[in-house]
N, CA, C and O of each residue as an XYZ file, in Angstrom:
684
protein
N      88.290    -36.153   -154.207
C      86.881    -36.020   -154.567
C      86.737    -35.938   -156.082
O      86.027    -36.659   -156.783
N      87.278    -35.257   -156.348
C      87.882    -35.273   -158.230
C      87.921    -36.085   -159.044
O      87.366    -36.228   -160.133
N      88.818    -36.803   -158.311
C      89.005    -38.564   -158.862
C      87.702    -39.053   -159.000
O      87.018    -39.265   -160.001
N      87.456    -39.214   -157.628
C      86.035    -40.122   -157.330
C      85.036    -39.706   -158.161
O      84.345    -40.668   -158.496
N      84.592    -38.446   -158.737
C      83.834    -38.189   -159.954
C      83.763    -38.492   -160.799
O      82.794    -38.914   -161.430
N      85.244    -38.298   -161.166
C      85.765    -38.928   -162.536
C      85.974    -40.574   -162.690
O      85.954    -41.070   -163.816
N      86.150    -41.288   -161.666
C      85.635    -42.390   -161.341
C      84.257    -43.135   -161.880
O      83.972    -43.978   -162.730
N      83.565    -42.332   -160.888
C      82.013    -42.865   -161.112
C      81.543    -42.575   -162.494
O      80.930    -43.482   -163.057
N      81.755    -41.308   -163.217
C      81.593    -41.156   -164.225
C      81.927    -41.914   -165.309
O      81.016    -42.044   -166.126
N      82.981    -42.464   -165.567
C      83.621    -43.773   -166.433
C      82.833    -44.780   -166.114
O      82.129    -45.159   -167.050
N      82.695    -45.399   -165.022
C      81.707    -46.428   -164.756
C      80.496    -46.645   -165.216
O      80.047    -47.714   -165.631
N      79.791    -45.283   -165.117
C      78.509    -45.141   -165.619
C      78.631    -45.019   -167.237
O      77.701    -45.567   -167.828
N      79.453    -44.498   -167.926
C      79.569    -44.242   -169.088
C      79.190    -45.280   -170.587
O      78.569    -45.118   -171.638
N      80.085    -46.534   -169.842
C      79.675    -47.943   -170.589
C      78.287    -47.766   -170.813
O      77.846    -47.347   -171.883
N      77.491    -48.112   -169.715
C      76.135    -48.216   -169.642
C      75.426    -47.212   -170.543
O      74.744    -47.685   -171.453
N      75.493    -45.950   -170.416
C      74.893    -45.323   -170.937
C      74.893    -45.567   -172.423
O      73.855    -45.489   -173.081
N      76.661    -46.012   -173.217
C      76.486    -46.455   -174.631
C      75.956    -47.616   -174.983
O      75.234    -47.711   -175.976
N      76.259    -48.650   -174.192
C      75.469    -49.859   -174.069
C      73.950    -50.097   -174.332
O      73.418    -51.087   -174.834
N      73.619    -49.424   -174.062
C      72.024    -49.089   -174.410
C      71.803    -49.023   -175.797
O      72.334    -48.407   -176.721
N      70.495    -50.156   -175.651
C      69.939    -50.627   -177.487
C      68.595    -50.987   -177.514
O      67.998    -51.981   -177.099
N      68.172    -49.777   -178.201
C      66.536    -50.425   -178.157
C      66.422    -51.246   -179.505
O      65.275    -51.198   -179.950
N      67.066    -51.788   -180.069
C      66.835    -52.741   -181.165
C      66.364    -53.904   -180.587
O      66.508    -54.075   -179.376
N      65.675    -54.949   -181.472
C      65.592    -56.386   -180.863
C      66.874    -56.943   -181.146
O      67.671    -56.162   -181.665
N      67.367    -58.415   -180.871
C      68.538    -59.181   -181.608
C      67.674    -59.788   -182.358
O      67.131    -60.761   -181.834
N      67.353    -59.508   -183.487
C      66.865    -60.560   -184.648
C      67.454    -61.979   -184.980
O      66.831    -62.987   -185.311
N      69.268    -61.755   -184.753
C      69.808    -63.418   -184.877
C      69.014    -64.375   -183.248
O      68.331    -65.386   -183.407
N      69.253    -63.888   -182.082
C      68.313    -64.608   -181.486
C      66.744    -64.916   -181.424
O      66.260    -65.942   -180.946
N      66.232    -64.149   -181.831
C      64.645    -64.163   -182.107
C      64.417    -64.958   -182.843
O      63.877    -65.986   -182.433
N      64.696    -64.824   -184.064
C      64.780    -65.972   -185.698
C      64.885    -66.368   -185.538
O      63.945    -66.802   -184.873
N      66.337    -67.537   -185.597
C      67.283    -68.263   -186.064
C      67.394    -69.202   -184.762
O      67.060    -68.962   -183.602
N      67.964    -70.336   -185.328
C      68.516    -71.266   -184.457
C      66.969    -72.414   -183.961
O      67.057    -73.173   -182.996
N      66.150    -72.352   -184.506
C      64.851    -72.712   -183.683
C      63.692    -72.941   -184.716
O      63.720    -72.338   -185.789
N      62.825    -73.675   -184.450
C      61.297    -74.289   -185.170
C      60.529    -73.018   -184.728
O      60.810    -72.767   -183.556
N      59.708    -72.182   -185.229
C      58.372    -72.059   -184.975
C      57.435    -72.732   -185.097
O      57.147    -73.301   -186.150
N      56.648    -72.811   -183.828
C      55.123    -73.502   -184.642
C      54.081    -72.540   -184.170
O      54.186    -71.974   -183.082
N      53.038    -72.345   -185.015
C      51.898    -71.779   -184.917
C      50.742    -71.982   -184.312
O      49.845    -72.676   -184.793
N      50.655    -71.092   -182.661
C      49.481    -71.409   -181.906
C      48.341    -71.479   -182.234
O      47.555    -72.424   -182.313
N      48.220    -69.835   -182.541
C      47.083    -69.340   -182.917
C      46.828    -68.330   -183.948
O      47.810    -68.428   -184.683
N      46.149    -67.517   -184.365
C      45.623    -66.468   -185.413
C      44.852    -65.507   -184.441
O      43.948    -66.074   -183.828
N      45.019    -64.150   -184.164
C      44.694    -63.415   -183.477
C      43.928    -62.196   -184.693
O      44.382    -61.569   -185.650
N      43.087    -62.256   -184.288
C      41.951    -60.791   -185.195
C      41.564    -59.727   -183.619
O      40.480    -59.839   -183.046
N      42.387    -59.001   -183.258
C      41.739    -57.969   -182.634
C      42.578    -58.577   -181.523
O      43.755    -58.931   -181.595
N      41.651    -58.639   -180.351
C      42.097    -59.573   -178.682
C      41.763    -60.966   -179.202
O      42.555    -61.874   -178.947
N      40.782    -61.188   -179.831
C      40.455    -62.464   -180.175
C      40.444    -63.072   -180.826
O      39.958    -62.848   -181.934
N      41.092    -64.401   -180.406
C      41.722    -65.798   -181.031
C      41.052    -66.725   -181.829
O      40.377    -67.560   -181.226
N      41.082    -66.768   -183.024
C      40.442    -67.329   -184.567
C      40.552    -68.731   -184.011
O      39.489    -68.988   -183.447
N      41.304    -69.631   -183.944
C      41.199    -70.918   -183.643
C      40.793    -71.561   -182.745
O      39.821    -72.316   -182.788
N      41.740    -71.262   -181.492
C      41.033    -72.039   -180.572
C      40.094    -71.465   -179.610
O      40.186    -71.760   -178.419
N      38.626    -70.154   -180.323
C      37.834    -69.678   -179.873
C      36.668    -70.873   -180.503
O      36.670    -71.124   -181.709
N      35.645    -71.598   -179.503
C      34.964    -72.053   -180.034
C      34.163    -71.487   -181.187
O      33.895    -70.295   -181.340
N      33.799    -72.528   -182.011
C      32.923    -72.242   -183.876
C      31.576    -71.308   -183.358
O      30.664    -71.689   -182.625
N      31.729    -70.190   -183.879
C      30.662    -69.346   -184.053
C      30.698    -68.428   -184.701
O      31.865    -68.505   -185.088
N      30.251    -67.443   -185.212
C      30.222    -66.851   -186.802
C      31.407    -65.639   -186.448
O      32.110    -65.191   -187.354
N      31.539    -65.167   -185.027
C      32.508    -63.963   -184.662
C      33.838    -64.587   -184.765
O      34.817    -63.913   -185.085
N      33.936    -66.201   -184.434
C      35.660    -66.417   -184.449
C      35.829    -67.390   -185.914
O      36.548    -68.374   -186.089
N      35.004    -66.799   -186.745
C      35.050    -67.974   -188.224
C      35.088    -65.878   -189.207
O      34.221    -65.062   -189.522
N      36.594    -65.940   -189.295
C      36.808    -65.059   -190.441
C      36.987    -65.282   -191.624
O      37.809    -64.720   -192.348
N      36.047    -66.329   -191.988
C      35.982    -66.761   -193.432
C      37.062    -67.726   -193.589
O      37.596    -67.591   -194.690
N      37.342    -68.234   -193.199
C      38.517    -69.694   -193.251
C      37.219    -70.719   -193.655
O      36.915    -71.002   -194.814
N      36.510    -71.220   -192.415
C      36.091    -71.882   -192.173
C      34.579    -72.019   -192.944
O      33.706    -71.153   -192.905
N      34.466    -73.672   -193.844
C      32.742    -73.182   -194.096
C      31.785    -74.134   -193.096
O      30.628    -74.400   -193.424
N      32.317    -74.569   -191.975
C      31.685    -75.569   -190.884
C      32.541    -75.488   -189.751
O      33.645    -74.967   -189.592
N      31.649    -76.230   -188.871
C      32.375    -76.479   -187.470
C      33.073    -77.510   -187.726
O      34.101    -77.599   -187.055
N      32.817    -78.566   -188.685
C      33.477    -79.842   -188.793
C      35.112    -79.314   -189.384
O      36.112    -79.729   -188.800
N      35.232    -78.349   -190.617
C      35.995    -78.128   -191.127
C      37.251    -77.225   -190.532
O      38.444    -77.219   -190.835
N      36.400    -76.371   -189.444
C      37.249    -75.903   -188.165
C      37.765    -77.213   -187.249
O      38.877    -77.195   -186.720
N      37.131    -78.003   -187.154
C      37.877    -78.925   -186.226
C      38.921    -79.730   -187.121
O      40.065    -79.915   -186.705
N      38.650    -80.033   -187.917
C      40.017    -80.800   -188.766
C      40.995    -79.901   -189.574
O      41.844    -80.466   -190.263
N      40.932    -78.369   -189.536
C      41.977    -77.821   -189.091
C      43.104    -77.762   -187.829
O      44.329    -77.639   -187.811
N      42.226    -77.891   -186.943
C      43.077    -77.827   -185.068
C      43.636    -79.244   -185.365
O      44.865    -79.304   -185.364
N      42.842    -80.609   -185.667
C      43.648    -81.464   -185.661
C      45.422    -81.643   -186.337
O      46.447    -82.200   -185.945
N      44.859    -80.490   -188.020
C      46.118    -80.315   -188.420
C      47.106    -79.717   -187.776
O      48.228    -80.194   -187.952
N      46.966    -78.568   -186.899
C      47.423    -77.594   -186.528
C      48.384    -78.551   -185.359
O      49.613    -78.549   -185.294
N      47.135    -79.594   -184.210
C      48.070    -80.340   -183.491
C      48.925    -81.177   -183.766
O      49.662    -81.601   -182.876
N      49.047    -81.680   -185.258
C      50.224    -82.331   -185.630
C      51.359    -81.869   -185.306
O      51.312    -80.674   -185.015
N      52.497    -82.402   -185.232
C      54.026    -82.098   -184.917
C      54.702    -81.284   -185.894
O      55.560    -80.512   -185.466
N      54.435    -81.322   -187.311
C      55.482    -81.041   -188.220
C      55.093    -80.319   -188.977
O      55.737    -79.937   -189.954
N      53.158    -79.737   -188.486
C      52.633    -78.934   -189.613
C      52.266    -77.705   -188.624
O      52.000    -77.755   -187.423
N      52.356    -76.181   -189.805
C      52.207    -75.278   -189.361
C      53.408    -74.842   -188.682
O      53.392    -74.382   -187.540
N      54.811    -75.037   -189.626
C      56.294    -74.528   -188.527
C      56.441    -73.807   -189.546
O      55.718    -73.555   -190.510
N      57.838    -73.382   -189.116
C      58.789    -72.582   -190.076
C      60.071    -71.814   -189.290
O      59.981    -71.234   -188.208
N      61.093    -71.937   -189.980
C      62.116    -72.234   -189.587
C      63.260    -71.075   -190.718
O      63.389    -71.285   -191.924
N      63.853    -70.089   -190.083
C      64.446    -69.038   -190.439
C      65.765    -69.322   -190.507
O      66.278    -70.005   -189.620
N      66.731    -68.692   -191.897
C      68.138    -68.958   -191.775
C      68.349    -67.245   -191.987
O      67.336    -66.585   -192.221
N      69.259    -66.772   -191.926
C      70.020    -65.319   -192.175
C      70.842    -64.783   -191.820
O      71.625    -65.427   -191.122
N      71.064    -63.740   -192.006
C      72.760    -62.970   -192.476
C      72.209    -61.586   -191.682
O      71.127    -61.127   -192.048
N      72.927    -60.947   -190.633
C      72.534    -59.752   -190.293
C      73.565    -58.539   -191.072
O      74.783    -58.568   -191.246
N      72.728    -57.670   -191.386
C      73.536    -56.731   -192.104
C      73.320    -55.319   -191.569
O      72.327    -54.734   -192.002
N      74.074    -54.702   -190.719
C      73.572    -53.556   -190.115
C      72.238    -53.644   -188.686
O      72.628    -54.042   -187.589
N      71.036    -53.320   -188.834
C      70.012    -54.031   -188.467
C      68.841    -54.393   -188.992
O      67.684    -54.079   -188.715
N      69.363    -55.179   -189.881
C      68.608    -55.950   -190.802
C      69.113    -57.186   -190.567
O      70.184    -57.338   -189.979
N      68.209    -58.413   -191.113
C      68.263    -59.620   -190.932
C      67.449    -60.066   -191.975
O      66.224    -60.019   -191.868
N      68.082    -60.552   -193.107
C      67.512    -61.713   -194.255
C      67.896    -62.708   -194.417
O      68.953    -62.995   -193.857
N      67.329    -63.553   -195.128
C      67.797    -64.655   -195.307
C      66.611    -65.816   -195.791
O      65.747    -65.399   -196.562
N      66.558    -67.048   -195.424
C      65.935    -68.394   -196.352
C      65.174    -68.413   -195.011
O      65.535    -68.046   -193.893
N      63.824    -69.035   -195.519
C      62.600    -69.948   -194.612
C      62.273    -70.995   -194.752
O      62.278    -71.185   -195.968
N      61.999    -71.774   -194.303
C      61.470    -73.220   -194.692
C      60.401    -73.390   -193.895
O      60.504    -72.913   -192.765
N      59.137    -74.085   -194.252
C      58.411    -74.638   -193.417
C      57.548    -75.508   -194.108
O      57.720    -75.967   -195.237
N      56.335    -75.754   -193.120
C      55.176    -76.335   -193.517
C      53.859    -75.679   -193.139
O      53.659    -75.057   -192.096
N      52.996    -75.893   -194.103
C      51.253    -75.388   -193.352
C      50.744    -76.896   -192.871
O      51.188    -77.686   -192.037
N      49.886    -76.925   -193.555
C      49.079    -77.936   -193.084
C      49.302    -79.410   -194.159
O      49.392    -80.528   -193.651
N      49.361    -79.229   -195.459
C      49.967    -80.152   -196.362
C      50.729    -80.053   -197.550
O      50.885    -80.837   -198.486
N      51.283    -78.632   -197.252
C      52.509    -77.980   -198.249
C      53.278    -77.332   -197.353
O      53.099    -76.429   -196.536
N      54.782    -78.459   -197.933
C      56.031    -77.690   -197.530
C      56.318    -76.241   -198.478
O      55.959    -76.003   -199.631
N      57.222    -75.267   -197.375
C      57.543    -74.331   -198.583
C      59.209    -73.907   -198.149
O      59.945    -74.036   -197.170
N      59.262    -73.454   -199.230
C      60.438    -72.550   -198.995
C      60.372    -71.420   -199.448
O      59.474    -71.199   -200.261
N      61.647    -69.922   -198.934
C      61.169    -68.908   -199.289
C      62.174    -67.897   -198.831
O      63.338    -68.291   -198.761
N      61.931    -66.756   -198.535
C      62.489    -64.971   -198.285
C      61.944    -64.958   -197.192
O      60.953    -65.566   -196.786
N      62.810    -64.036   -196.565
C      62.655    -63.133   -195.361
C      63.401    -62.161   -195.144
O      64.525    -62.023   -195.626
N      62.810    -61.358   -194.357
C      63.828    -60.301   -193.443
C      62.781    -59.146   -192.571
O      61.635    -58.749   -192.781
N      63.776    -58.861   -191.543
C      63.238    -58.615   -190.398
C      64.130    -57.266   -190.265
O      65.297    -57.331   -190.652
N      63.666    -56.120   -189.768
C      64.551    -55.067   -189.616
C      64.486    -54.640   -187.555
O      63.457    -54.172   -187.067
N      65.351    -54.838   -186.963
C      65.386    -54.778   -185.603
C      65.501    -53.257   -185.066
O      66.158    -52.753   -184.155
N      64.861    -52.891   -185.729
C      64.863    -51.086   -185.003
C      63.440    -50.769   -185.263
O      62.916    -50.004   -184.453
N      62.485    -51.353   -186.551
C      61.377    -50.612   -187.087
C      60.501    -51.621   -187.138
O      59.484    -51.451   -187.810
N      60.708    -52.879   -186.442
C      60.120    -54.352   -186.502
C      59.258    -54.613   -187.700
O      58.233    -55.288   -187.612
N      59.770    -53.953   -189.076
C      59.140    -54.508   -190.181
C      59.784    -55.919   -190.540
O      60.955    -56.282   -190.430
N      58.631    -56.624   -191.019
C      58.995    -57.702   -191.557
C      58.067    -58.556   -192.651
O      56.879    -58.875   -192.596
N      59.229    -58.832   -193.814
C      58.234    -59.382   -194.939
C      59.018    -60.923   -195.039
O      60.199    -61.224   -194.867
N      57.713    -61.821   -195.426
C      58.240    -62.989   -196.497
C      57.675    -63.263   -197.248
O      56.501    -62.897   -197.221
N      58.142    -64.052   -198.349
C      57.658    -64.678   -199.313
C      58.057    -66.324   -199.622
O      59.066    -66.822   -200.120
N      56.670    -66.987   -199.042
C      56.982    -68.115   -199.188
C      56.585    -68.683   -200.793
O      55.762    -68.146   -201.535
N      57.548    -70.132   -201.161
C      57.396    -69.906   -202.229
C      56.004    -70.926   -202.623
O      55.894    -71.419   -203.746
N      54.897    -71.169   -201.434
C      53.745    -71.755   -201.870
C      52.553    -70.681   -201.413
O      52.847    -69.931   -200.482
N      51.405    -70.573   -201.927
C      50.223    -69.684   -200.668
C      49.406    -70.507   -200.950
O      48.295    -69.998   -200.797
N      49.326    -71.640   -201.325
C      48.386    -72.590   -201.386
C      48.460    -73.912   -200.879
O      49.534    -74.489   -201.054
N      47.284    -74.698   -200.112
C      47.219    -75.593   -198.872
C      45.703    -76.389   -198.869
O      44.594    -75.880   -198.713
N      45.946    -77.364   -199.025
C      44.401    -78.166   -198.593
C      43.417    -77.867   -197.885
O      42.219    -78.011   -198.132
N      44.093    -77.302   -196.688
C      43.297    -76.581   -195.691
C      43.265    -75.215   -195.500
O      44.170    -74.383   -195.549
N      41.811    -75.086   -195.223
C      41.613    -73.554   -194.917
C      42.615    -72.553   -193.856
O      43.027    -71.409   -194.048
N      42.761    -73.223   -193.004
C      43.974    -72.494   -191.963
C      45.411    -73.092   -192.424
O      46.352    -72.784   -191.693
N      45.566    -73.538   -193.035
C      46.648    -73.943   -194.066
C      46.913    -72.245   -194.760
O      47.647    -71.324   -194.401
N      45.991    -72.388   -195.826
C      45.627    -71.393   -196.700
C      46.101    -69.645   -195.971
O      46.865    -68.819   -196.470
N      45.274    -69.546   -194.598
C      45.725    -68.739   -193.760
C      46.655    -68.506   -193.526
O      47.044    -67.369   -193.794
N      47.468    -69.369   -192.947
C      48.993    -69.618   -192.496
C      49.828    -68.966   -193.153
O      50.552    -68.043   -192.780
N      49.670    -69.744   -194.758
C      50.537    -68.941   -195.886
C      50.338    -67.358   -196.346
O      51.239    -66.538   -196.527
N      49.052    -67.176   -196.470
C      48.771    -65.787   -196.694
C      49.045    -64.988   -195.688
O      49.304    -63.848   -196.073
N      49.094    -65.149   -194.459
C      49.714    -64.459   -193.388
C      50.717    -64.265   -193.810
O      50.858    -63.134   -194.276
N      52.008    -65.275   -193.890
C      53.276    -65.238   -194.159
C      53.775    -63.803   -195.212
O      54.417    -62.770   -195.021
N      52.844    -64.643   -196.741
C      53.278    -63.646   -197.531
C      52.421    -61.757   -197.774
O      52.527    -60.805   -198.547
N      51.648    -62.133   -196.587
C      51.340    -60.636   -196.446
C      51.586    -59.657   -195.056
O      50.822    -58.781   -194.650
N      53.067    -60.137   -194.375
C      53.158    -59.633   -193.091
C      53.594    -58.560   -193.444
O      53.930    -58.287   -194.597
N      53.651    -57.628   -192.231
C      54.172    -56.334   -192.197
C      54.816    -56.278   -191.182
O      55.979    -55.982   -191.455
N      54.608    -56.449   -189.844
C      55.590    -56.588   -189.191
C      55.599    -57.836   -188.160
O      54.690    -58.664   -188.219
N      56.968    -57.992   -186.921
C      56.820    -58.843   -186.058
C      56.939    -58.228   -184.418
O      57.157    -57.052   -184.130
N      56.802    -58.994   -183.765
C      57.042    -58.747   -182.075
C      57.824    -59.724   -181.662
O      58.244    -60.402   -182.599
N      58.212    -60.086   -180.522
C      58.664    -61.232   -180.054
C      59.779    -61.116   -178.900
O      60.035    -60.163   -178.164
N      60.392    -62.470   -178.985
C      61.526    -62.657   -177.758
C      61.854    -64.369   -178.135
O      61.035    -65.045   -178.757
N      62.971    -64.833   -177.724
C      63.636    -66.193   -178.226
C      62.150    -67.095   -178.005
O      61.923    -68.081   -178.705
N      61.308    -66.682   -177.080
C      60.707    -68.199   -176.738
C      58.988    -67.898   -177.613
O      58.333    -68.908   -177.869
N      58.419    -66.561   -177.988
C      57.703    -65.848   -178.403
C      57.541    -65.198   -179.944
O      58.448    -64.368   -180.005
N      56.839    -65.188   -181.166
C      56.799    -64.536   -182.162
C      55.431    -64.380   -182.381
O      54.557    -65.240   -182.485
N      55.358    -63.066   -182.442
C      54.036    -62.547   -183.361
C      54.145    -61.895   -184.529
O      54.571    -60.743   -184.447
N      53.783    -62.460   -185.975
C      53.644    -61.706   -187.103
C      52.299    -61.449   -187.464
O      51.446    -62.332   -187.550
N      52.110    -60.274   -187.671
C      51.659    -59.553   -188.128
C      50.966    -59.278   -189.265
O      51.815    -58.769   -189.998
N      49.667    -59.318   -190.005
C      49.538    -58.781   -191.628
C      48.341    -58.532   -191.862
O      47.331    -58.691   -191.176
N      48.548    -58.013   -193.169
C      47.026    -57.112   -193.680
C      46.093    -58.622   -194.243
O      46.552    -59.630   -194.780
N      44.779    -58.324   -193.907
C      44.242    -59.543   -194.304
C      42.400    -58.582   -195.145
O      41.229    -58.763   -194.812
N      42.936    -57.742   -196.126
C      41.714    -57.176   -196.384
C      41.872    -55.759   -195.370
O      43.044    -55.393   -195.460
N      41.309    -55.100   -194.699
C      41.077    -54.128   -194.396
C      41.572    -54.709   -192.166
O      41.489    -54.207   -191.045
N      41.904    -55.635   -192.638
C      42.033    -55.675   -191.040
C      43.585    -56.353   -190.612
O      44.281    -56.951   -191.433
N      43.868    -56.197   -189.571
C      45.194    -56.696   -188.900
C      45.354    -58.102   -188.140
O      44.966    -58.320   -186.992
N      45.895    -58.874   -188.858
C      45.943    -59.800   -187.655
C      47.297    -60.587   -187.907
O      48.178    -60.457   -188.757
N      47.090    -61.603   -186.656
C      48.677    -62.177   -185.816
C      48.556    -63.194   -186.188
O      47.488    -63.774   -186.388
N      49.664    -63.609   -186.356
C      49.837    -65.409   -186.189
C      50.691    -65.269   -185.135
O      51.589    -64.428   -185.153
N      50.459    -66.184   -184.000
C      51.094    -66.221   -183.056
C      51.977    -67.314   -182.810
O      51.289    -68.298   -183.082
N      53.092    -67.706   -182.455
C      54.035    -68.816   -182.718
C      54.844    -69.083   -181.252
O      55.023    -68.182   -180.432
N      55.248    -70.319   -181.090
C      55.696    -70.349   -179.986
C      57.037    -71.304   -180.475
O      57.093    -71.605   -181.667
N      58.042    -71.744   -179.609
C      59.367    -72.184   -179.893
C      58.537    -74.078   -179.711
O      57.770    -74.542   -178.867
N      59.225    -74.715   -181.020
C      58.850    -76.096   -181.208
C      59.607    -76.880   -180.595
O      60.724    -76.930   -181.111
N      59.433    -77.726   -179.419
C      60.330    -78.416   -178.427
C      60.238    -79.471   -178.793
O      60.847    -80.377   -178.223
């Protein structure tokens, strides 16, 4: 019976150290395109909420000019970005690359997997387009992220309020 305690006990033991509430930041990041769904202010979705003065947070100075944003947005190659880095402890920095809407950039990052802060600095914040414009200032004013390999939400101060860029894996 002794044994068998001492048994079960070893067994269970792994598990118990095994346990990690960190994210894996090298899988989350790395290896993969982001592209950018949407822009989230609150529950509700800045872009693809039809044009009316509650889902136009000052990006936009028309409905016309909201729609030839989404067109940009549905392009293939605009509005990504794409993470390289080095984990150090649980931290994760390293190089970004992407695009908004008609500026490539490059840039900084890092992501901390215990306190989900996260900053970059891309090296453009300026873009033809208004959700261009967004895109980047999101970037270089995040604070933190959420996510999972197929999922990213960052996070940032935009004036007195919080909002997401929401990103999904570019297939």
């Amino acid at each position: 019976m002794k044994n068998r305690c001492l048994f079960i006990l070893l067994c269970i033991l792994p598990m118990l150290c095994g346990c990690n509430e960190s994210d894996d930041v090298v899988r989350i990041f790395t290896g993969k395109t982001w592209k950018l769904t949407d822009v989230l202010d609150g529950g509700t979705y800045i872009v693809r909420n039809p044009y009316d003065a509650s889902s136009n947070p000052g990006y936009w100075s028309s409905n016309e000019a909201k729609e030839a944003s989404i067109k940009l947005l549905e392009a293939e190659n605009n509005f990504t970005i794409t993470f390289t880095g080095v984990l150090t402890n649980k931290t994760i920095s390293g190089g970004i690359s992407g695009r908004a809407a008609s500026t490539s950039f490059t840039g900084s990052w890092s992501a901390d997997a215990e306190s989900n802060y996260f900053t970059a600095k891309p090296s453009s914040t300026s873009d033809n387009d208004a959700l261009g414009r967004a895109f980047l200032n999101g970037l270089n004013n995040a604070t933190s992220y959420e996510g999972d390999e197929n999922n990213l939400y960052i996070y940032f101060k935009e004036g007195q309020r919080t909002r997401c860029l929401l990103f999904h894996v570019q297939e």
